[in-house]
N, C-alpha and C positions, 0 to 999 in steps of 0.2 A: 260046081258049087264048092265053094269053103270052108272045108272042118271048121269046126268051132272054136275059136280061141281056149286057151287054159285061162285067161282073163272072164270072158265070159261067163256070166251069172243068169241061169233062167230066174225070170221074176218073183218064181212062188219059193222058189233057195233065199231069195231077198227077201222074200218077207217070212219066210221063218226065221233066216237071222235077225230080224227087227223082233219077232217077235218072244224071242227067246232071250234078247238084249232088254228089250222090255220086261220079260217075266224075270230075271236078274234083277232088275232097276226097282223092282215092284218089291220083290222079296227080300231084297236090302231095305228099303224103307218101311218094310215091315217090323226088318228085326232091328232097328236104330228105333221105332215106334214101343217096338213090345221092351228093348233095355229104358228105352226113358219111363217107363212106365211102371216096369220092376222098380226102378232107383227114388221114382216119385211115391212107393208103396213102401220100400224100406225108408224113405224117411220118414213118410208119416207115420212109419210104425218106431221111429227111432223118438221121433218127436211125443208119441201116448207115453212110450216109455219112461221119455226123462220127465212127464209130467205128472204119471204116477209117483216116480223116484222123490217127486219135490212134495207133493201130499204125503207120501209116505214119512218122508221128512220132517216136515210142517205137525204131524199129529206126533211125532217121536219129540218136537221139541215140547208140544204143549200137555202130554204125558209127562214130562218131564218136570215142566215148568207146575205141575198140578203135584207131583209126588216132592217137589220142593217144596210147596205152599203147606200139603200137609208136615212133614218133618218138623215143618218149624211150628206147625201151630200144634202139633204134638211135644216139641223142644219146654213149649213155651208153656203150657197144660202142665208138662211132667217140673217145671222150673217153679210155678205156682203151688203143682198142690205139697212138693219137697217142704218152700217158704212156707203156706200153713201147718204142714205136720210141725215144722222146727219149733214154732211159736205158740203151740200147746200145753208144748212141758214146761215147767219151772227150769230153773237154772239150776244145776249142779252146784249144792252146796261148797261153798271155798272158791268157788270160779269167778264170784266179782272181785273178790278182794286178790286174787290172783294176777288178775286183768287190770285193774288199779295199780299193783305193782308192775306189769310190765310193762306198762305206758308211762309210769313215772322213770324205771329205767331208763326205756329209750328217750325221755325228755332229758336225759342226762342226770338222776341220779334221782336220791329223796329230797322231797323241799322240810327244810329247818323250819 
């Protein structure tokens, strides 16, 4: 009888190489499964983010746009009740005829 080749492979050697070639093949497509998975989780977490960011945005303009609207309707209150105080008092005696002359000045002089 003839020793066994170094070639020679008993069958259950073959099938634990299959099958350790398989648990390899299994365990790669595991972890190419679980990175797509992670990367599909940080985007969606990149994606809430930038859609907070634009709410957060959108109410900082409309804050904005609201503390402008008052300014001015405070601008415009405080511009009012200035013109009613001014128109209460009488005129400083000698102030028209003051103002009389210096409008005749700037018209270029006294009229004859």
């Amino acid at each position: 009888m003839a020793p066994p080749s170094a070639s020679a492979v008993s069958p259950s050697a073959l099938s634990a190489q299959e099958a350790l070639a398989r648990l390899r093949s299994d365990h790669e497509a595991a972890a190419e499964e679980l990175e797509s998975h992670d990367a599909d989780a940080q985007l969606a977490d990149a994606h809430e983010a930038a859609a907070q960011l634009a709410d957060a945005h959108d109410a900082d303009d409309q804050e904005a746009s609201l503390q402008e609207a008052l300014a001015h309707e405070a601008s415009a209150f405080a511009a009012e009740a200035q013109l009613a105080a001014s128109n209460t008092s009488e005129p400083v005696p000698g102030s028209l005829m003051t103002n009389l002359f210096s409008a005749l000045f700037a018209a270029g002089g006294f009229l004859s």
